[in-house]
C-alpha positions in Angstrom: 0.0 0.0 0.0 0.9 3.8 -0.2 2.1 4.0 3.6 4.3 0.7 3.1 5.5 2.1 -0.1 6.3 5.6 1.4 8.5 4.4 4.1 10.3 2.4 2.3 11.4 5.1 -0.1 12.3 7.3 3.5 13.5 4.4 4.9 15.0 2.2 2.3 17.2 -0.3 4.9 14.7 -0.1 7.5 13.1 -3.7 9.0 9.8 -3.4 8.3 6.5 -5.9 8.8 3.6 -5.6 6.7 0.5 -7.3 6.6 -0.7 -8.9 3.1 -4.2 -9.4 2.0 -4.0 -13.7 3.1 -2.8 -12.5 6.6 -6.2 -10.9 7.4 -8.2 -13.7 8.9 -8.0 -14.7 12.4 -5.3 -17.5 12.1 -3.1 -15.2 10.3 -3.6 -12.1 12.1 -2.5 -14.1 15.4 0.4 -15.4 13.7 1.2 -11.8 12.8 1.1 -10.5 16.6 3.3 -13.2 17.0 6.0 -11.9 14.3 5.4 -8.7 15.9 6.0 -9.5 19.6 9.3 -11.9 18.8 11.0 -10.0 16.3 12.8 -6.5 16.1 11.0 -4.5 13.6 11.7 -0.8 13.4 8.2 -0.4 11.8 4.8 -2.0 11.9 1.6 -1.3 9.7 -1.4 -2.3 10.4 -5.0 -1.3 9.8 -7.1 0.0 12.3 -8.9 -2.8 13.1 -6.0 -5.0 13.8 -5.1 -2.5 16.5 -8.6 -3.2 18.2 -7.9 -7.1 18.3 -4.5 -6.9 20.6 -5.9 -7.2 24.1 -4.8 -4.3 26.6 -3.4 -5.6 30.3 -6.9 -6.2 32.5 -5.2 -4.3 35.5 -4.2 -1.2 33.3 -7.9 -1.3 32.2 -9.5 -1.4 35.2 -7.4 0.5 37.0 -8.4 3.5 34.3 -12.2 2.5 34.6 -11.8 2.5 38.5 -10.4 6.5 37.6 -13.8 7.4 35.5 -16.2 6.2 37.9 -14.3 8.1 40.5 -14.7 11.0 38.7 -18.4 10.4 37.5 -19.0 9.9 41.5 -17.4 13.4 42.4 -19.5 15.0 39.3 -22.6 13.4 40.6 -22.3 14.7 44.1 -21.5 18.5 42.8 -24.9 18.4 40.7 -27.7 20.5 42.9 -31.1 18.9 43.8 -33.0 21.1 41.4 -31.3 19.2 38.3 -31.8 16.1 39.0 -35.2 16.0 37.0 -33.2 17.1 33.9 -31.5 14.2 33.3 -27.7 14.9 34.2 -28.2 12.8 37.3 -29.7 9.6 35.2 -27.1 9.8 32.9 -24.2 9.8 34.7 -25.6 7.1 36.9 -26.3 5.2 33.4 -22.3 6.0 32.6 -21.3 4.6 35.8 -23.0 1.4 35.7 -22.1 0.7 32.3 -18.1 0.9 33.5 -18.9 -1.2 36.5 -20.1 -3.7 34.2 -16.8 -3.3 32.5 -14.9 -3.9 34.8 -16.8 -6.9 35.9 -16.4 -8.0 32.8 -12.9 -7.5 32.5 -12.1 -9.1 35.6 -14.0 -12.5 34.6 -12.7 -12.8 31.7 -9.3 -12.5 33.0 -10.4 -15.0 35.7 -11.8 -17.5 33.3 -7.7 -16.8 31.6 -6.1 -18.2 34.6 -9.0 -21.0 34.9 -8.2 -22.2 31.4 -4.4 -22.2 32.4 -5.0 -24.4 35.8 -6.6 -27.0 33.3 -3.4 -27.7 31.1 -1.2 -27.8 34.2 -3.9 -30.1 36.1 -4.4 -32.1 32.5 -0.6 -32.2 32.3 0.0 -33.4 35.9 -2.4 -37.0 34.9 -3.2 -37.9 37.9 -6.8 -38.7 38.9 -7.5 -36.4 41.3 -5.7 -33.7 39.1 -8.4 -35.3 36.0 -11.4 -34.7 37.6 -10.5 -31.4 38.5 -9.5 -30.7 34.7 -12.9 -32.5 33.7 -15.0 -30.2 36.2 -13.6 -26.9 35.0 -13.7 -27.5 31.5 -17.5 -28.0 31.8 -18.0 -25.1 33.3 -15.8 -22.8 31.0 -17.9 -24.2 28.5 -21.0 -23.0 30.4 -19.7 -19.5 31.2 -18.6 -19.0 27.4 -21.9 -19.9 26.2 -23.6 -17.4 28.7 -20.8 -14.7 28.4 -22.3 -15.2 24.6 -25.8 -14.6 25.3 -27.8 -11.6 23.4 -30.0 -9.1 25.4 -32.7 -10.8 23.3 -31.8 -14.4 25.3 -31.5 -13.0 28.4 -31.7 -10.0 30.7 -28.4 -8.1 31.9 -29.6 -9.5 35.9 -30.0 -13.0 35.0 -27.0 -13.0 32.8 -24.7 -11.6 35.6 -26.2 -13.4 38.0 -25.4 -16.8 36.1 -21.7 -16.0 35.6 -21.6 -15.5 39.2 -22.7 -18.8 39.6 -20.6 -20.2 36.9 -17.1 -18.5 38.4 -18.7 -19.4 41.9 -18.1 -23.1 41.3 -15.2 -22.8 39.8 -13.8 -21.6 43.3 -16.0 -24.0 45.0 -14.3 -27.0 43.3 -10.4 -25.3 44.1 -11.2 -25.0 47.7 -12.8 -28.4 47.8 -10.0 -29.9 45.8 -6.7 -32.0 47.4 -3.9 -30.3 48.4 -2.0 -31.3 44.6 -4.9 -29.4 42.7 -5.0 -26.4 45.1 -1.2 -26.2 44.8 -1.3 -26.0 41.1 -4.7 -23.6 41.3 -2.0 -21.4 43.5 0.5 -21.0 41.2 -1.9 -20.0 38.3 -5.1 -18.0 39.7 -2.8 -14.7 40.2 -5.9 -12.3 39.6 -7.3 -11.8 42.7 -11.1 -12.3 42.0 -12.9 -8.8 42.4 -16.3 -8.5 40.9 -15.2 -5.4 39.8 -18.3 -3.6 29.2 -16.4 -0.2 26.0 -13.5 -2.6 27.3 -15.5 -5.7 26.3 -14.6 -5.9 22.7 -13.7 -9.1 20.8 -9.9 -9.4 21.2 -7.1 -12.4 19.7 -6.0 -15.0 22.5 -2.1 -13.0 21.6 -0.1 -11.3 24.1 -1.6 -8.3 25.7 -0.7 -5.0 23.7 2.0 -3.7 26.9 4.1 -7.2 26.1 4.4 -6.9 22.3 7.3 -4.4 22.4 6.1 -1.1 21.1 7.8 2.2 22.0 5.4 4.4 19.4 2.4 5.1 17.6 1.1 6.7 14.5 -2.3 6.2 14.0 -3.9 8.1 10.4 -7.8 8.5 9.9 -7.7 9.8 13.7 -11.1 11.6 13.7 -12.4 7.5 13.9 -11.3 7.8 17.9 -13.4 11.1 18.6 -16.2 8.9 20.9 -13.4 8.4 24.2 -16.6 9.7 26.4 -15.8 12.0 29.3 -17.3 13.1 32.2 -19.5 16.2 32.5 -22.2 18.1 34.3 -23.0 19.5 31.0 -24.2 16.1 29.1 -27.7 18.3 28.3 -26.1 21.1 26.7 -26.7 20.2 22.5 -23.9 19.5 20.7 -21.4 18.2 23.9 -21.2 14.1 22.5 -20.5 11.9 25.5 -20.9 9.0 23.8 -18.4 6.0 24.0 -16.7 3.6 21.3 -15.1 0.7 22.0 -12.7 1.7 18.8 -11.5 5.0 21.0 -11.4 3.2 23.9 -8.8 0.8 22.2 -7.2 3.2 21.2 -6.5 5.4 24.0 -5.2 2.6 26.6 -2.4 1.7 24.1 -1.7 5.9 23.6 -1.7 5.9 27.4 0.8 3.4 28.1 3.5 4.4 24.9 3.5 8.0 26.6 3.8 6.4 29.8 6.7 4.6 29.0 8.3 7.3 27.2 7.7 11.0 29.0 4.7 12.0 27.6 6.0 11.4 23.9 5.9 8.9 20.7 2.1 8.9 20.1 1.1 10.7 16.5 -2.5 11.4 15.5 -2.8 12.7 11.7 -6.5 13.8 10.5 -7.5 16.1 8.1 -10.9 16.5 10.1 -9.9 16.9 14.0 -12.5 19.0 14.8 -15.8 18.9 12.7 -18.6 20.1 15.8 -17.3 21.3 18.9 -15.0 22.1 20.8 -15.9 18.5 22.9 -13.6 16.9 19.9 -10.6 19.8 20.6 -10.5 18.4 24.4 -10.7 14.8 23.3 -8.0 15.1 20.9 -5.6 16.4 23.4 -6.6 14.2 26.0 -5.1 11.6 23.2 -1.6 13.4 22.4 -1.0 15.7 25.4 -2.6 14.6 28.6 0.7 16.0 29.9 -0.6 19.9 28.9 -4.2 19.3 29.7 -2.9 18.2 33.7 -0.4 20.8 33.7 -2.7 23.9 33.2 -5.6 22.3 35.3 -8.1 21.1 32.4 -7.5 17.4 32.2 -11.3 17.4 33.1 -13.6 18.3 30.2 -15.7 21.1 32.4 -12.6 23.0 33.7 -11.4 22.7 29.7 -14.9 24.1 28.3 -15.3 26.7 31.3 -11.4 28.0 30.1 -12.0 28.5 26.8 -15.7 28.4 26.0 -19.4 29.9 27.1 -22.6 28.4 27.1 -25.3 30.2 25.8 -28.8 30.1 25.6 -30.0 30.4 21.7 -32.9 29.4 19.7 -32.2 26.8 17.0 -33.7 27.0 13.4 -35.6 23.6 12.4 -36.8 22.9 8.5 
């Protein structure tokens, strides 16, 4: 393509990976994060959507969600009585238990991980108490795959949750029941400490987590596609401020947020010819993606204290056809 084809004429002795047509399917594109992790390329391209399938490290993740609903919480106790009726208080509460779910999510899945883990070592070890163990499990990673699958139109969010919680519940009913051989093995493996703790819960490869797969930079074109990151706000009614969330920006973001953590703030590269198209919502969020660093250092890393810096809201009458 033009980008492969551009850096080779800049960079003409440079190592460089990229992806052909035949190494877009799921086989392949694993096999691809593999080449990616093992060897020493100076450059990687990818498409978007390859970027969304490497998985981001669970803690990382939930330690940011943990951050937004701590910051939704604050927002929610600093909105007066008399506007609760307009809606800010329901949708902030609706924001908030959509990233708990998250991180429930997160956490299970990284759970059911470590489960899936304890079977090869207990399958490995052959013996039969080690066996039925193995057996057990296996059945019910079955189950909670098939119910982690479910549709809204099978089941309803309640039942759902409560029937993983059963599922992950006799998981850890069988380890602490279990001899001393299985519960040693179970040790060495389950290293998530269970905390029932979904934008994170997107389809992802079984590859290494994006943090292990040795990238030091980023530069990401089309970057207008990662203008939905969501933010909190006491201004969610005012038209035209888009709070809504993508699981593409999301994506996006964790692996911007680690590169600049490991490297002062630097190495992460948006180009768009559209950055801002609406408001000035889409000014904040792009920052937010290239220099957190400025936003913290003059005191608007928050979208309000941003919008009350540089922006007023008016009343106005708006034109319909």
């Amino acid at each position: 393509g033009q980008f492969a084809d551009a850096f080779r004429t800049l960079y003409p002795q440079a190592k460089l990976l990229v992806p052909g047509p035949d190494q877009r399917d799921a086989k392949n594109r694993r096999r691809l994060f593999a080449q990616i992790a093992y060897n020493d390329w100076d450059a990687v391209i990818i498409p978007q959507s390859f970027a969304s399938f490497l998985p981001d490290d669970p803690d990382r993740v939930n330690a940011y969600l943990q951050e937004q609903i701590e910051e939704l919480k604050a927002a929610l106790d600093e909105i007066p009585d008399e506007y609760s009726t307009r809606g800010q208080r329901g949708d902030i509460e609706k924001t908030i238990e959509k990233l708990e779910e998250a991180m429930r999510k997160s956490t299970n899945d990284s759970f059911i991980g470590d489960i899936e883990n304890l079977i090869i070592d207990l399958e490995k070890d052959g013996s039969t108490e080690a066996n039925k163990a193995a057996s057990d499990l296996s059945a019910l990673v079955s189950t909670y795959n098939k119910t982690a699958e479910l549709k809204a139109t099978d089941i309803s969010r309640e039942e759902k949750n409560r029937a993983i919680t059963k599922v992950i519940g006799a998981m850890e009913q069988i380890i602490n029941t279990a001899p001393t051989k299985v519960k040693d093995l179970a040790r060495q493996q389950l290293s998530v400490e269970r905390k029932l703790r979904m934008q994170s819960d997107r389809r992802t490869d079984e590859t290494l987590t994006f943090e292990k797969m040795g990238i030091d930079a980023m530069f990401y074109d089309e970057a207008h596609a990662n203008k939905k990151l969501g933010f909190v706000t006491k201004m969610s009614q005012i038209r035209g401020i888009d709070t809504g969330r993508s699981q593409r920006a999301f994506s996006t973001f964790m692996k911007a947020r680690y590169i600049q953590e490991k490297n002062n703030g630097k190495n992460v590269v948006f180009a768009t010819g559209t950055p801002i198209t609406n408001t000035m919502a889409e000014v904040w969020t792009m920052m937010k993606f290239i220099s957190p660093d400025v936003l913290e250092k003059y005191g608007i890393s928050q979208f309000d204290a941003f919008a009350s810096t540089f922006g007023l809201v008016e009343p106005s009458l708006e034109f319909t056809a």
